[in-house]
C-alpha positions as CSV (number, residue, x, y, z in Angstrom):
1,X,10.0,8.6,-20.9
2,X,10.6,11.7,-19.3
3,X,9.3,13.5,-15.9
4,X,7.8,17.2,-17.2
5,X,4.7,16.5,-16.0
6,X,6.0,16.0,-12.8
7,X,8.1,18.9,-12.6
8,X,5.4,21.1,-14.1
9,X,3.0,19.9,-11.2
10,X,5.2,20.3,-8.3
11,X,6.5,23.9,-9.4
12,X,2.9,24.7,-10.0
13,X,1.6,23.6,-6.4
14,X,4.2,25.2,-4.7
15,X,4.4,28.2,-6.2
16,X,0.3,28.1,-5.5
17,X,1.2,27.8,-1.9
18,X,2.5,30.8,-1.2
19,X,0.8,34.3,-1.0
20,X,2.9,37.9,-1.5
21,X,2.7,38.8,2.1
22,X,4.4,35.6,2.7
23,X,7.8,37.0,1.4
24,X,7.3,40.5,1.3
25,X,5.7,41.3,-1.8
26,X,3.3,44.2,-2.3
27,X,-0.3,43.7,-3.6
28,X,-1.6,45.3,-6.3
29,X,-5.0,44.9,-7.4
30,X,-6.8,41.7,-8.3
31,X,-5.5,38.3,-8.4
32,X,-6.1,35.5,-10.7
33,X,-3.6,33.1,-9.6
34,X,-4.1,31.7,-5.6
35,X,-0.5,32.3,-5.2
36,X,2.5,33.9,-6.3
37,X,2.5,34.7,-10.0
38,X,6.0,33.1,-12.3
39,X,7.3,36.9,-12.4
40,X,7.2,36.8,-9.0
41,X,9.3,33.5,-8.4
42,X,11.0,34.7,-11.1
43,X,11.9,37.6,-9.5
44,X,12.7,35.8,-6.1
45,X,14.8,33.4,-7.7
46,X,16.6,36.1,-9.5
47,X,16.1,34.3,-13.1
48,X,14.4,36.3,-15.7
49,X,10.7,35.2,-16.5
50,X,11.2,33.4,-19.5
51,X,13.8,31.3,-18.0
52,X,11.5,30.7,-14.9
53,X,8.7,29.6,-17.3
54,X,10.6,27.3,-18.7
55,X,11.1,25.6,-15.6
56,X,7.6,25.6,-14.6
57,X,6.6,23.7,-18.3
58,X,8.9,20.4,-16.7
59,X,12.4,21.2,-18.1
60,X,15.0,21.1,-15.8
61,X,17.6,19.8,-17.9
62,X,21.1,21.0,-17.2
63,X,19.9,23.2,-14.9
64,X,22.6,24.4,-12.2
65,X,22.8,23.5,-8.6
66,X,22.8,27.7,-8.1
67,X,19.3,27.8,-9.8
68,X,17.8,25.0,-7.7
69,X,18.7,26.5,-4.9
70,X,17.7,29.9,-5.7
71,X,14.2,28.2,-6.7
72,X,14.3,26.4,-3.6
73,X,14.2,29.6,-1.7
74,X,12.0,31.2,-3.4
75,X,9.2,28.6,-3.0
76,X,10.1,27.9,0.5
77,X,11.1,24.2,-0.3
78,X,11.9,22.0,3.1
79,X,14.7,19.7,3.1
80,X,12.5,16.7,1.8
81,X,10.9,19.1,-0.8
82,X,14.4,20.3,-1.7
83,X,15.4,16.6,-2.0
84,X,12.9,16.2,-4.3
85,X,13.5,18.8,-7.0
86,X,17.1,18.1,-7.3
87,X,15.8,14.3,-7.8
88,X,13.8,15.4,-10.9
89,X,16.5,17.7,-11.9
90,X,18.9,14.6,-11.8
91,X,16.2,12.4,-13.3
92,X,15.8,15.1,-15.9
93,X,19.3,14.6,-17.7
94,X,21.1,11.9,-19.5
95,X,20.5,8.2,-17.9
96,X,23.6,6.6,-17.5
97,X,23.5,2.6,-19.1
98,X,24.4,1.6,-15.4
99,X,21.7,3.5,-13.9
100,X,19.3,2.1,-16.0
101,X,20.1,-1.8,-15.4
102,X,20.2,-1.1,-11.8
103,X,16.5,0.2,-11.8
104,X,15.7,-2.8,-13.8
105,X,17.1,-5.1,-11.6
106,X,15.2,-5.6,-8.4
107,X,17.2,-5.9,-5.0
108,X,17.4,-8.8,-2.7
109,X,17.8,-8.9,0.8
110,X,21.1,-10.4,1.7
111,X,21.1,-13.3,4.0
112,X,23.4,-11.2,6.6
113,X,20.6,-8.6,6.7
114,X,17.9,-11.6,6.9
115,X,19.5,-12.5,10.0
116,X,20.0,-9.1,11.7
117,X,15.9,-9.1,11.3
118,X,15.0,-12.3,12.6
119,X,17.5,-11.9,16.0
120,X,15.4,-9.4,16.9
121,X,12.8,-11.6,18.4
122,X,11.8,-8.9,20.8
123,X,11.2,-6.3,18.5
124,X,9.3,-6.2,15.2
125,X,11.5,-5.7,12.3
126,X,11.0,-5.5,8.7
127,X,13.0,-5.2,5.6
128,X,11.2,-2.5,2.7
129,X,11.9,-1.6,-0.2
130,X,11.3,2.1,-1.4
131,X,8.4,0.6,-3.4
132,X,7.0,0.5,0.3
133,X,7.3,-3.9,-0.5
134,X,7.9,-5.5,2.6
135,X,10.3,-8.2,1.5
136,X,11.4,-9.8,4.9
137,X,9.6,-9.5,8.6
138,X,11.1,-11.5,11.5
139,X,7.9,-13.4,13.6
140,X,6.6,-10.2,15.9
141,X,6.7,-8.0,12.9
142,X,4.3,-10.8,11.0
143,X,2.4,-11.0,14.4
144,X,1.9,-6.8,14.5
145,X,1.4,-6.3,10.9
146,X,-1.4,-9.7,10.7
147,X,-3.9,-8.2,9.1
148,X,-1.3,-6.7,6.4
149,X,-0.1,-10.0,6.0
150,X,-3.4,-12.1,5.8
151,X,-4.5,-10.1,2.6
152,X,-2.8,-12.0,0.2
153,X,-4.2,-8.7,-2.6
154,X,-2.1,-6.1,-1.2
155,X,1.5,-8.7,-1.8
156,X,2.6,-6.8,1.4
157,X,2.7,-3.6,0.1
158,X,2.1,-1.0,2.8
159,X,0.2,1.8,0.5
160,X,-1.9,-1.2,-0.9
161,X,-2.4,-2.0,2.7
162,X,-3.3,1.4,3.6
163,X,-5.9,2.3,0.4
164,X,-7.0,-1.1,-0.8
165,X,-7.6,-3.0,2.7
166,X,-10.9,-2.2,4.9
167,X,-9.0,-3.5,7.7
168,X,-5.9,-0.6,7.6
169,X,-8.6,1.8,8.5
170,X,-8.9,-0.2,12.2
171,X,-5.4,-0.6,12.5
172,X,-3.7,2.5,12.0
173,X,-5.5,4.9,14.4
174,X,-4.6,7.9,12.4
175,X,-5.7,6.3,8.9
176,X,-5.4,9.5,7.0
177,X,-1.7,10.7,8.5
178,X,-0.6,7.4,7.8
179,X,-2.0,7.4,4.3
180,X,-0.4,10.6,3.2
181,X,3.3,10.0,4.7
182,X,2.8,7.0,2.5
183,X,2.0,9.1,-0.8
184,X,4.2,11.2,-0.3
185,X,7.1,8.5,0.4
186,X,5.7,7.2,-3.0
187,X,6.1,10.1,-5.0
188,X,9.8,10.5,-3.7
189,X,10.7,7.8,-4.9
190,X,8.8,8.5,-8.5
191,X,10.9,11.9,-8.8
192,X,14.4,9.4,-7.8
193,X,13.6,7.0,-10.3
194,X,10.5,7.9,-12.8
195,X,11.6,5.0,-15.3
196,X,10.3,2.3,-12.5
197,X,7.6,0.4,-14.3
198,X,6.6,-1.5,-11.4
199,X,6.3,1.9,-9.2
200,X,4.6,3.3,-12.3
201,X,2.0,0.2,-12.5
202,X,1.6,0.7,-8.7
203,X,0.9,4.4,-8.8
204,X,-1.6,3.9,-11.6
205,X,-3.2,0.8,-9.6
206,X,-3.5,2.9,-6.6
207,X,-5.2,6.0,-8.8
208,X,-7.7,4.1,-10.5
209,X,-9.1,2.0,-7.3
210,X,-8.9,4.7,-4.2
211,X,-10.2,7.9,-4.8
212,X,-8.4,8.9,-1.6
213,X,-5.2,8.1,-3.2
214,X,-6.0,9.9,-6.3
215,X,-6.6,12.9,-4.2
216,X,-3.7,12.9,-2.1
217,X,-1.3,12.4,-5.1
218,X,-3.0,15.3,-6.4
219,X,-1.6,17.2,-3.7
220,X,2.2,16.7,-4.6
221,X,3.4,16.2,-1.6
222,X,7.0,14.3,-0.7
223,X,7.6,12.5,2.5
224,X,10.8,10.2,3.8
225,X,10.5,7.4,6.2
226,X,12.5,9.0,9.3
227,X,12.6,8.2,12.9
228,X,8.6,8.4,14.3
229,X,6.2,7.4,16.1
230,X,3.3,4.9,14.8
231,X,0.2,4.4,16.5
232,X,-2.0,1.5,15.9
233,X,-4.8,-1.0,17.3
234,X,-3.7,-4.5,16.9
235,X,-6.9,-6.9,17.2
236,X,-5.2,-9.2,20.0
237,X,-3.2,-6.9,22.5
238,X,-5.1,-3.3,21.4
239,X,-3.7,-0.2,21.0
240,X,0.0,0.9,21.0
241,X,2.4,3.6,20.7
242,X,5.7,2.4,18.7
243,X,8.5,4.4,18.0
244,X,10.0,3.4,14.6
245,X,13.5,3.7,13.5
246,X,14.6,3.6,10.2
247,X,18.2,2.3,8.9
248,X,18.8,2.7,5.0
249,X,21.1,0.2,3.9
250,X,24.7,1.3,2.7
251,X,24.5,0.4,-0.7
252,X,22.3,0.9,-3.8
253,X,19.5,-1.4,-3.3
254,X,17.2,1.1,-2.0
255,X,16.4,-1.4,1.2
256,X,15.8,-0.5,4.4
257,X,15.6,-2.3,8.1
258,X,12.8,-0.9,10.0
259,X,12.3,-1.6,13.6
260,X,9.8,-0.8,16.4
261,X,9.8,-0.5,19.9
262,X,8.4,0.4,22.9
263,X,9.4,2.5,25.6
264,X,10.3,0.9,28.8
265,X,7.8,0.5,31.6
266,X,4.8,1.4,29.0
267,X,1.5,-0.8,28.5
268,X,3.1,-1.2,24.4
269,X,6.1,-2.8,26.2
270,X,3.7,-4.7,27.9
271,X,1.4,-5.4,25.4
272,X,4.8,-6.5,22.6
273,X,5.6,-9.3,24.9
274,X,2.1,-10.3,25.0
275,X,2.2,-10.8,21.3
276,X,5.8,-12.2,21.1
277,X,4.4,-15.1,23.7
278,X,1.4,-15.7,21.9
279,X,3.2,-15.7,18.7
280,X,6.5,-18.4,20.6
281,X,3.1,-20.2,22.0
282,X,1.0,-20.6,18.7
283,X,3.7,-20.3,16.2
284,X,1.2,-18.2,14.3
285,X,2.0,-15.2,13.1
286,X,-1.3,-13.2,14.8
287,X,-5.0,-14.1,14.9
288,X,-5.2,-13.5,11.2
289,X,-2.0,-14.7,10.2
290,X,0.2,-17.2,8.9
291,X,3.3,-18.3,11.7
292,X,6.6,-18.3,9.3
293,X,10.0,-17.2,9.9
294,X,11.9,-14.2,8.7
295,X,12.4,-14.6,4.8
296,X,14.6,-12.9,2.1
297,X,13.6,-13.2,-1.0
298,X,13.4,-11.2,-4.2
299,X,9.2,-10.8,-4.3
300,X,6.9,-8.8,-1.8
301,X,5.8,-11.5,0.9
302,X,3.0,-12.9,-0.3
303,X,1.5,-15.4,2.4
């Protein structure tokens, strides 16, 4: 297996994305290409064409750090998009025999980390994997996310969720936003480790079911979960504004704790202790849900 195609696809679109005037290039003429032409990155870079060309077919093998960054540059790269090409480069080379038993391994959730999530009872916390699995939720992140939770077809995935799941569309109030930051934290992760079968079968899944997926991963862009803000309508308590933070565990699992919460003195603050009575009250996990405790365990909850 190797990731040309993916190389050759992002060089291609963001090279596409750029016009002359952009970086000081003169015109001349007619253009057939919507952006810059390979001379021109070439040139930019300061790599000859051939060498550029190379680059563009998907081989980035032994590459230096000098030419990515020059690359980079020249196609205007962010920091996550920057990220991301040194990921392919890396993925590009040699696979160490340790790096390939680690991808084939899948990550548990340590009971210590279990147990951060579920004392949090006033604050919805999960556990995710960079599959976008959620693997562990203490009670008020079951209760937020019920309708994630009560469609035992998406295994608590969060892009299955979002492409596969009529009710996502209600819940996340901007559906399309969300959708895409979740794409492009998908195809992160594809350029990190492009030998994961079960990322692959999910990709593929995802392609051949949503159209809107297909589209957006068309579109080759990379996203990372960071701090934000998340806006959704939850069918008990209504709309709310949640600020999410995101803590990547120090080791090479891949897992991450994310937590919400509301400002103080705010009708989500409100409206979260609502939902963490009803959920104390009912022992249910939302009015679609199942009630259950925070749980490590080495599959996506499935309820």
């Amino acid at each position: 297996m190797d990731n040309r195609d993916a190389v050759s696809a992002f060089l291609r679109s963001r090279r596409d994305r750029i016009t002359p005037d952009q970086v000081g290039l003169p015109v001349y003429g007619q253009r057939r290409v919507p952006g810059l032409r390979r001379g021109e990155v070439a040139t930019l870079a300061g790599v000859s064409v051939e060498y550029y060309t190379r680059l563009e077919r998907g081989n980035l093998q032994g590459v230096s750090d000098g030419v990515l960054d020059a690359l980079a540059r020249a196609l205007r790269l962010d920091a996550t998009e920057r990220m991301y090409l040194y990921d392919l480069a890396r993925a590009a080379g040699p696979t160490p025999a340790a790096r390939a038993r680690q991808r084939q391994s899948r990550p548990t959730v340590r009971p210590s980390v279990a147990r951060i999530v579920a004392g949090m009872p006033g604050l919805p916390a999960f556990v995710m994997n960079n599959r976008l699995d959620t693997l562990a939720a203490n009670p008020l992140g079951r209760a937020l996310y019920s309708e994630l939770f009560a469609d035992a077809a998406n295994g608590g995935n969060v892009a299955r969720f979002a492409f596969l799941t009529p009710a996502a569309r209600r819940f996340y109030t901007d559906w399309e936003h969300m959708a895409r930051f979740a794409v492009g934290a998908l195809r992160v992760e594809a350029g990190r480790n492009p030998h994961d079968r079960e990322l692959s079968h999910l990709i593929g899944e995802l392609s051949t079911r949503s159209e809107e997926f297909r589209v957006m991963w068309g579109s080759q862009d990379v996203h990372v979960f960071r701090d934000t803000t998340k806006r959704v309508h939850h069918p008990l308590v209504g709309d709310l504004e949640l600020e999410q933070e995101t803590m990547n565990l120090p080791d090479e699992s891949g897992l991450s704790v994310l937590v919400y919460s509301a400002a103080p003195g705010t009708p989500t603050e409100d409206a979260l202790t609502l939902l963490a009575n009803w959920s104390a009250t009912t022992g249910q996990a939302g009015p679609t849900g199942q009630g259950q405790d925070a749980a490590s365990t080495d599959e996506p909850y499935r309820p």
